[in-house]
VEXTOR-427330 format. One record per residue (C-alpha): x, y, z; chain. Coordinates in nm, 3 decimals. Each point is the difference from the previous one (the first is absolute). Layout:
VEXTOR-427330
> X | Y | Z | A
...
***
This chain:
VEXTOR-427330
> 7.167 | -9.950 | 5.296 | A
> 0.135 | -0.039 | -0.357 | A
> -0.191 | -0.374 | -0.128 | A
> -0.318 | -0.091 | 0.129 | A
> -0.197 | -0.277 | -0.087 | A
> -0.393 | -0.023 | 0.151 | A
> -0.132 | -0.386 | 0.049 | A
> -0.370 | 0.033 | -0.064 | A
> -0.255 | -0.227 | 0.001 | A
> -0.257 | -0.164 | -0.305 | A
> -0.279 | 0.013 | 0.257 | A
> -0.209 | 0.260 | -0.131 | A
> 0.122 | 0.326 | -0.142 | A
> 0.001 | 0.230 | 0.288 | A
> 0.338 | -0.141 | 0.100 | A
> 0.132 | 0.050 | -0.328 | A
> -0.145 | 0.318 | -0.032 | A
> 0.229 | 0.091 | 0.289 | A
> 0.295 | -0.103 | -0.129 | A
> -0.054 | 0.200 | -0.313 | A
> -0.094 | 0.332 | 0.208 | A
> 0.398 | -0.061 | 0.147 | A
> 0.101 | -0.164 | -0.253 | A
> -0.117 | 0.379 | -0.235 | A
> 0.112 | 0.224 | 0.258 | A
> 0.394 | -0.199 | 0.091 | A
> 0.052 | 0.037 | -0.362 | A
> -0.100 | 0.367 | 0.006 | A
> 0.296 | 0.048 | 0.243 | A
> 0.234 | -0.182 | -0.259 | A
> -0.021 | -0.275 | 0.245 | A
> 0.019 | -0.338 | -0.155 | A
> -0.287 | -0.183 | 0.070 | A
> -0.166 | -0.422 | -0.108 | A
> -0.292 | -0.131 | 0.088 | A
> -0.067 | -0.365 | 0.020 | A
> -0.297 | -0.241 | 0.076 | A
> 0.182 | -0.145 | 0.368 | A
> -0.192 | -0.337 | -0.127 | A
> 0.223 | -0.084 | -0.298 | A
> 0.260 | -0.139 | 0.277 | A
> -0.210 | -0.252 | 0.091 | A
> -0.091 | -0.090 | -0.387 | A
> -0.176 | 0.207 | -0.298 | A
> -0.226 | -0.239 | -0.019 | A
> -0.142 | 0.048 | 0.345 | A
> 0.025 | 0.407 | 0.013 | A
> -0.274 | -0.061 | -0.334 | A
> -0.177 | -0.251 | 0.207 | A
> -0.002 | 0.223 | 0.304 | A
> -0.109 | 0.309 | -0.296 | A
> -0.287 | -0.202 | -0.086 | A
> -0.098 | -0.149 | 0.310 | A
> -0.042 | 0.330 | 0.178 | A
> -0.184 | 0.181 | -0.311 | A
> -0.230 | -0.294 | 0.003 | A
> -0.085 | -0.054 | 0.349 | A
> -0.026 | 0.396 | 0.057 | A
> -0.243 | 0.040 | -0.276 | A
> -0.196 | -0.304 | 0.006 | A
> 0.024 | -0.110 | 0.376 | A
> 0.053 | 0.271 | 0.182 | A
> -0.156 | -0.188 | 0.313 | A
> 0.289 | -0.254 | 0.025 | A
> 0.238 | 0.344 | -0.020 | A
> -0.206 | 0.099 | 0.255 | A
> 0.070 | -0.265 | 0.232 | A
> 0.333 | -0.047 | -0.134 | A
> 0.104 | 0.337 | 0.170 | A
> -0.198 | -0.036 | 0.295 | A
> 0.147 | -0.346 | 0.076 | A
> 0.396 | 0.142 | -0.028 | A
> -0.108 | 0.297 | 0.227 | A
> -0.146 | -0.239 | 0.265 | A
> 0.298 | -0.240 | -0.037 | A
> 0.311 | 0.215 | -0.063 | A
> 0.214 | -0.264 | 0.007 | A
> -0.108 | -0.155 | -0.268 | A
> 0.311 | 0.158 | -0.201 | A
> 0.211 | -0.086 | 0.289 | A
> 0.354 | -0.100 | -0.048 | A
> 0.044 | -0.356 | -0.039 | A
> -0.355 | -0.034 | -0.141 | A
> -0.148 | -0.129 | -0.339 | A
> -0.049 | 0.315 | -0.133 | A
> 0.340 | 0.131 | 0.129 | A
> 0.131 | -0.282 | -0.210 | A
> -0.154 | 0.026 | -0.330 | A
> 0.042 | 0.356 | 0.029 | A
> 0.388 | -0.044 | 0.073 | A
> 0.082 | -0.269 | -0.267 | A
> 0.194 | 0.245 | -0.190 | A
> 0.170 | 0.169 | 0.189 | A
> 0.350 | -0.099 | -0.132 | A
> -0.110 | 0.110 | -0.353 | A
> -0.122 | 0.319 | 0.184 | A
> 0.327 | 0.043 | 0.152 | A
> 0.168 | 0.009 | -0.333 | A
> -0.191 | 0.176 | -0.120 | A
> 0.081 | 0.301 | 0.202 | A
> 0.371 | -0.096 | 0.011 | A
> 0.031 | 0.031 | -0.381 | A
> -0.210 | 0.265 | -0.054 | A
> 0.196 | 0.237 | 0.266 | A
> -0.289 | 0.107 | 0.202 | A
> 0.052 | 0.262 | 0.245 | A
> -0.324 | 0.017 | 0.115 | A
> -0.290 | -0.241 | 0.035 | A
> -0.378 | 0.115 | 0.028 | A
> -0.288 | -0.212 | 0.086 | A
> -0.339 | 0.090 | -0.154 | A
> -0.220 | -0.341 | 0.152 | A
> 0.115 | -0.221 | 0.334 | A
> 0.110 | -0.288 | -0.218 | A
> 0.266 | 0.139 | -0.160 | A
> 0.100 | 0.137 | 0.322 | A
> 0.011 | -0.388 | 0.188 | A
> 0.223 | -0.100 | -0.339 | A
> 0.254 | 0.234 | 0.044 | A
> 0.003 | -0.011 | 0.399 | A
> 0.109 | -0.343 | -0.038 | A
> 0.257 | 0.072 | -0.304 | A
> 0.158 | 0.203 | 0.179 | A
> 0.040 | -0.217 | 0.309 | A
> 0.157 | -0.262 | -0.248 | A
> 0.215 | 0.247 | -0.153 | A
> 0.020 | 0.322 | 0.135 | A
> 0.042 | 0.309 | -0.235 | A
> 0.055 | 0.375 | 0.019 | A
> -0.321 | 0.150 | -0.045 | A
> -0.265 | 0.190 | 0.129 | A
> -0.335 | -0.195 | 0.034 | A
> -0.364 | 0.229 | -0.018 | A
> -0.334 | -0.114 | 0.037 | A
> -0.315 | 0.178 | -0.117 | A
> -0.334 | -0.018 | 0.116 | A
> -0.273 | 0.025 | -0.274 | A
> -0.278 | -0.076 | 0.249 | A
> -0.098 | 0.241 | 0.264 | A
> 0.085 | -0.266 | 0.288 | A
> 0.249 | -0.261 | 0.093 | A
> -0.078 | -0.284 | -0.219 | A
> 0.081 | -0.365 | 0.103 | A
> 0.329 | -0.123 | -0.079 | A
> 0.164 | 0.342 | 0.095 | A
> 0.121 | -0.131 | 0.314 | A
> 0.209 | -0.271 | -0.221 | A
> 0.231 | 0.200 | -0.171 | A
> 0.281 | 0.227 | 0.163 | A
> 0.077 | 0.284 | -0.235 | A
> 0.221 | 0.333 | 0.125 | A
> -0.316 | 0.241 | -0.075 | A
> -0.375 | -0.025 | -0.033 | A
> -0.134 | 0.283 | -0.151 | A
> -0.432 | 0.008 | 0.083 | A
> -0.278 | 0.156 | -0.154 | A
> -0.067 | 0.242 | 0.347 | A
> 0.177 | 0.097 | 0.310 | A
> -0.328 | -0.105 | 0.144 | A
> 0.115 | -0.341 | -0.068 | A
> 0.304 | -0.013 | 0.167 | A
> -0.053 | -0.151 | 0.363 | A
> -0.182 | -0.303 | -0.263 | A
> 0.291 | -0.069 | -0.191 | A
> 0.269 | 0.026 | 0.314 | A
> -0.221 | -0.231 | 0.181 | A
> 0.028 | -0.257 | -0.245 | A
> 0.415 | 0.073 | -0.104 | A
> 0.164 | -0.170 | 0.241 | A
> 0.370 | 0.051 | -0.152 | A
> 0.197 | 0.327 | 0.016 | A
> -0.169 | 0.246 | -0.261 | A
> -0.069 | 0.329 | -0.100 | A
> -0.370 | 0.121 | -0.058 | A
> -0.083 | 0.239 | -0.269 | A
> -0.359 | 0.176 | -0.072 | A
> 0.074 | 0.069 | -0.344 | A
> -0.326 | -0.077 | -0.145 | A
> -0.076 | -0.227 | -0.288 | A
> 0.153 | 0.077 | -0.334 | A
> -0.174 | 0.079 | -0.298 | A
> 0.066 | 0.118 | -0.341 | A
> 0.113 | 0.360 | -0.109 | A
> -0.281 | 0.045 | -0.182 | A
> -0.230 | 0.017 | 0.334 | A
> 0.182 | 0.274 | 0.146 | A
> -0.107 | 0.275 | -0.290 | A
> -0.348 | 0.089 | 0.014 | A
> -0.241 | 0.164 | -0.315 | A
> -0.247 | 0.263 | 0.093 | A
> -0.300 | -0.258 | 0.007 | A
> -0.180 | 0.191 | -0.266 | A
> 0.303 | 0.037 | -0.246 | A
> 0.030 | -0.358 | 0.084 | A
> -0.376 | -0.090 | -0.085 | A
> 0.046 | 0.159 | -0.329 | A
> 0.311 | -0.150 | -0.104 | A
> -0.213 | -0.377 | 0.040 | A
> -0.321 | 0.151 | -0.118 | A
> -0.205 | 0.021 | 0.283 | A
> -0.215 | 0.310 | 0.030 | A
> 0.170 | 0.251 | 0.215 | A
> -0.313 | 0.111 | 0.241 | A
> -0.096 | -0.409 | 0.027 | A
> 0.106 | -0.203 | 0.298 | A
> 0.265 | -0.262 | -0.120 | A
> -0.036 | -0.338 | 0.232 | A
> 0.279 | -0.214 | -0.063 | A
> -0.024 | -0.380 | 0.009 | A
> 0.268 | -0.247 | 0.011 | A
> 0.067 | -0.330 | 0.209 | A
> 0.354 | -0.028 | -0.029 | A
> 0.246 | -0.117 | -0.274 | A
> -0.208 | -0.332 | -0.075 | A
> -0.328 | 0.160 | 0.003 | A
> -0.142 | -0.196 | 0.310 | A
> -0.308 | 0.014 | 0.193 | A
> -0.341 | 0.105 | -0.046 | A
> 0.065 | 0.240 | -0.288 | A
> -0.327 | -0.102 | -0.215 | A
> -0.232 | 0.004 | 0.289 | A
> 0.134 | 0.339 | 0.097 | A
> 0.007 | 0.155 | -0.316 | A
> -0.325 | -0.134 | -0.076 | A
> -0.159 | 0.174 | 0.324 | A
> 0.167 | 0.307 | -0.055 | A
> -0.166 | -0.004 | -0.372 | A
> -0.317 | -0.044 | 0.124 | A
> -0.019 | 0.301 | 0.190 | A
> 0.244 | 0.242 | -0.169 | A
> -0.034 | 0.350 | 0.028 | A
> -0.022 | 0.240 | -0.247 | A
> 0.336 | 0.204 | 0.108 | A
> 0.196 | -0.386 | -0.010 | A
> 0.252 | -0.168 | -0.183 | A
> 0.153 | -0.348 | 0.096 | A
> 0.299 | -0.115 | -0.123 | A
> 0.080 | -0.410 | 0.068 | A
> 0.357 | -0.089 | -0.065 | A
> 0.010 | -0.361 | -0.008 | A
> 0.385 | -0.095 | 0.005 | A
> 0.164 | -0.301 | -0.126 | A
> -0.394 | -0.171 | 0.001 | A
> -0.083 | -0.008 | -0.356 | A
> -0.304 | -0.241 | 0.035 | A
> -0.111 | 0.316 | 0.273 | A
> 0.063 | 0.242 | -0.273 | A
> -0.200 | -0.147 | -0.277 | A
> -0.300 | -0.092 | 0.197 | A
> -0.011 | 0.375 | 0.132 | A
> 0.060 | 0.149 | -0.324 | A
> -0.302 | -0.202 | -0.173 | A
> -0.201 | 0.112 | 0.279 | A
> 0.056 | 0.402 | -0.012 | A
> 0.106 | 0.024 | -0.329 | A
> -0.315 | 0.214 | -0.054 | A
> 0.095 | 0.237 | 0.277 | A
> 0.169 | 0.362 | -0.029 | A
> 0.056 | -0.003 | 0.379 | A
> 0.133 | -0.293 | 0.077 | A
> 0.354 | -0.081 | -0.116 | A
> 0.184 | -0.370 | -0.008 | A
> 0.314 | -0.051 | -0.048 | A
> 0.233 | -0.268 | 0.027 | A
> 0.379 | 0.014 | 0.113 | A
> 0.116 | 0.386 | -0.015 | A
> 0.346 | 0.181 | 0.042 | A
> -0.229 | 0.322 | 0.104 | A
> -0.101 | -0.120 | 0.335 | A
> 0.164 | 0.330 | 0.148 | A
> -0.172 | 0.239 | -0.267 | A
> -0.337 | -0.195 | 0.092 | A
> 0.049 | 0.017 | 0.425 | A
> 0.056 | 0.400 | -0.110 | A
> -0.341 | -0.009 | -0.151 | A
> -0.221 | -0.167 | 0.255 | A
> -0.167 | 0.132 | 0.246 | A
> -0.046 | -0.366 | 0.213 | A
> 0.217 | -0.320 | -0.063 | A
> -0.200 | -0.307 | 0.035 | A
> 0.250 | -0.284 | 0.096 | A
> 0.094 | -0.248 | 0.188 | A
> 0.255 | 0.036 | 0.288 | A
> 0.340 | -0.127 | -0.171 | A
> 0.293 | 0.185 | 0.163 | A
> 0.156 | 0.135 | -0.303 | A
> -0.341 | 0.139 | -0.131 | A
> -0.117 | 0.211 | 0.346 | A
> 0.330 | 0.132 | -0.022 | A
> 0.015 | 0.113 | -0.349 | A
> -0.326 | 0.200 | 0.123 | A
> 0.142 | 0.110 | 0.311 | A
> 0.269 | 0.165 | -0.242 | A
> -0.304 | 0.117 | -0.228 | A
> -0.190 | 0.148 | 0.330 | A
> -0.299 | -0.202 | -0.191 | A
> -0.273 | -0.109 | 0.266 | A
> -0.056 | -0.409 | -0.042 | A
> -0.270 | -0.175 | 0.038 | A
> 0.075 | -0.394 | 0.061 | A
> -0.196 | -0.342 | -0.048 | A
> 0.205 | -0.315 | 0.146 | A
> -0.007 | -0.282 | -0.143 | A
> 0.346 | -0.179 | 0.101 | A
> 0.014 | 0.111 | 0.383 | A
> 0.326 | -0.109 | 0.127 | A
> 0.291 | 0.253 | -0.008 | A
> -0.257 | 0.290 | -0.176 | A
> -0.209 | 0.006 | 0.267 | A
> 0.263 | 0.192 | 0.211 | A
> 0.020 | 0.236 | -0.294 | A
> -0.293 | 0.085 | -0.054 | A
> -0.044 | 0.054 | 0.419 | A
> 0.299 | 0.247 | -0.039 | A
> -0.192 | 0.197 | -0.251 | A
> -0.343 | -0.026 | 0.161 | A
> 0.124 | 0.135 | 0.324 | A
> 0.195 | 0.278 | -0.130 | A
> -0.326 | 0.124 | -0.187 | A
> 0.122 | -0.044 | -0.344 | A
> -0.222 | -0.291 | -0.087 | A
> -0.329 | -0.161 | 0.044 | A
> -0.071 | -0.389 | -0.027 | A
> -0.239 | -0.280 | -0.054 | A
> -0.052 | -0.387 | -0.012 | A
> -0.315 | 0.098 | -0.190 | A
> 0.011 | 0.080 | -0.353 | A
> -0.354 | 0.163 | 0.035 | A
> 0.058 | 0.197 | 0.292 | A
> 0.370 | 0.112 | -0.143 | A
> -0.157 | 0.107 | -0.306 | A
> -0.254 | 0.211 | 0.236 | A
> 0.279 | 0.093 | 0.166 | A
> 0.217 | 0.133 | -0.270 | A
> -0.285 | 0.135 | -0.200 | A
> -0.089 | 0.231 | 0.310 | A
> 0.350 | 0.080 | 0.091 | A
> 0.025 | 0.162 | -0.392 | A
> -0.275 | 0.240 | 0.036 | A
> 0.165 | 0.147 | 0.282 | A
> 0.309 | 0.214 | -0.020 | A
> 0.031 | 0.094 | 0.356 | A
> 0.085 | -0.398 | 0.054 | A
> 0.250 | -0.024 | -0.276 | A
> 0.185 | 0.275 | 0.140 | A
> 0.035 | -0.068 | 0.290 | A
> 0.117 | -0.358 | -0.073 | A
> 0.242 | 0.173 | -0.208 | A
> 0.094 | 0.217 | 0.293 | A
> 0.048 | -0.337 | 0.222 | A
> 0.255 | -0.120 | -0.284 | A
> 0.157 | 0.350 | -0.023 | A
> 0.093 | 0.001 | 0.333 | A
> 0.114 | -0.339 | 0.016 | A
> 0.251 | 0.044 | -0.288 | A
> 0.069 | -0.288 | -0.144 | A
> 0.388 | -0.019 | -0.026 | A
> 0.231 | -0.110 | -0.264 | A
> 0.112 | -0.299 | 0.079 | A
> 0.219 | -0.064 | -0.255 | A
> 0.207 | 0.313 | 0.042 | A
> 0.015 | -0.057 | 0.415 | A
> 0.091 | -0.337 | -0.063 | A
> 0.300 | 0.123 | -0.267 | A
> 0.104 | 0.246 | 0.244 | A
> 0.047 | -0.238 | 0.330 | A
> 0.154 | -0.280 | -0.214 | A
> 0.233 | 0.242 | -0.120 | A
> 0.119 | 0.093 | 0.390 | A
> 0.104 | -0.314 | 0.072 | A
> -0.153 | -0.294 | 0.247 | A
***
């Protein structure tokens, strides 16, 4: 494995987030590495229309997500070969194909299910000596799996495995390598060298609020309940993502509090997960596993369903997390589960044990056997 080039996806940033975690670690191991949005093929003008579409729909009708993801579960087929959606989603193949033959790619990894259909049927067409890789960033099988036919499919948990193979009908390898995730989530701050290095006070509980990259959900109602009954030994910190309108309406609203913190995108995500004592979240794969690296107990309110709601199970039942559909009992919740260490460690305990693997370096290490 010399030149590798990961086809992600520009729906939503977990996928993308992903790639990057490889993407870091390949080049680490002086491994050349791309990524690329696996859209493009079909035309740039529908990966931003895809961008868009998703960030709109996810943050403003999360119900039609909702039964989006509920309706491909119930009707797998609907990404069938032959189909409407196998169609649009193979238009560019040829371009694809290309692609890969120009750029010298030894190596092909899959970060969502359409990029994986795509190059199924480009290589069909025109077959080429490479390895093929698929990564879950959900912790189940997610519709559309079944479509593509890659050499390996590295999953978020050897607990998943009899899922997956059930839905894999070709010849395959299955790999619980976990889901990848930055370098930066693997080192861990002492929590009260971290607190001081963002200015929370060292002896204060740090609860940690963020709803994914785009700043989704029921942040200001949250927020808003946890200020009205915060305790003295408290500090919040919101970070609000890419959601600038989020950001300025929280920041006019606490700007006249010393315990409650807003902030918009940040690079210090890592430093902040170090600092916090809860993480107050919604279920997106990428962000319970950053915490599962950070041994940080969660705390989640879902507001897309879908493919989170199988994260967000894995966590619950493993002890590491609690959950809510109600932002007033959540905030009961959370508020109780703060004033008592005995809980926080031993959620921290549940993720200890579990030990979240690396999933970029086991996925380096089995592409670089051979398939």
């Amino acid at each position: 494995m010399k030149n590798v080039i990961i086809l992600s996806c520009s729906t939503g940033q977990g996928h993308n987030s992903c790639a990057e975690a490889i993407r870091e670690y390949l080049e680490k191991k002086n491994i050349t590495c791309t990524v690329c949005d696996s859209l493009r093929f079909i035309s740039p003008a529908f990966a931003r229309f895809m961008s868009w579409g998703h960030s709109f729909m996810y943050k403003h009708i999360p119900g039609l997500f909702r039964w989006g993801y509920s309706f491909n579960e119930e009707h797998r087929g609907i990404l069938k070969r032959g189909g409407p959606f196998y169609r649009l989603l193979t238009i560019g193949v040829k371009r694809l194909d290309k692609f890969l033959a120009d750029g010298g790619y030894d190596t092909v990894i899959c970060t969502h299910v359409f990029p994986t259909i795509a190059l199924t049927r480009a290589l069909e067409l025109s077959p080429l000596p490479v390895k093929t890789a698929y990564v879950g960033t959900d912790y189940t099988c997610s519709p559309g799996t079944e479509t593509g036919e890659m050499d390996v499919y590295f999953i978020p948990d050897a607990s998943l495995t009899e899922e997956f193979d059930r839905y894999i009908r070709t010849p395959h390898r299955t790999v619980a390598s976990g889901i990848p995730v930055r370098s930066g989530f693997w080192t861990r701050l002492d929590t009260k060298e971290a607190k001081r290095t963002i200015g929370i006070g060292e002896n204060r509980r740090h609860l940690l609020m963020m709803c994914g990259s785009m700043g989704c959900g029921p942040m200001v109602k949250l927020l808003g309940k946890v200020a009205g009954a915060l305790p003295e030994d408290l500090e919040v910190t919101a970070i609000c993502g890419t959601n600038r309108r989020l950001y300025e309406k929280l920041k006019r609203r606490y700007s006249g509090s010393d315990r409650i913190h807003i902030l918009g995108f940040s690079e210090d995500v890592s430093v902040y997960m170090d600092s916090a004592d809860l993480y107050l979240t919604k279920p997106g794969g990428i962000s319970v596993t950053e915490a599962a690296a950070k041994r940080l107990p969660m705390a989640f309110i879902n507001p897309v369903s879908g493919c989170e709601n199988y994260n967000m199970e894995f966590f619950v039942k493993m002890g590491a997390a609690i959950a809510d559909t109600s932002v007033d009992r959540l905030t009961r919740k959370c508020l109780e589960l703060l004033s008592s260490e005995e809980r926080l460690s031993g959620m921290r305990r549940a993720l200890e044990e579990y030990s979240q693997p690396n999933g970029a370096e086991i996925i380096c290490e089995e592409l670089s056997k051979g398939v």
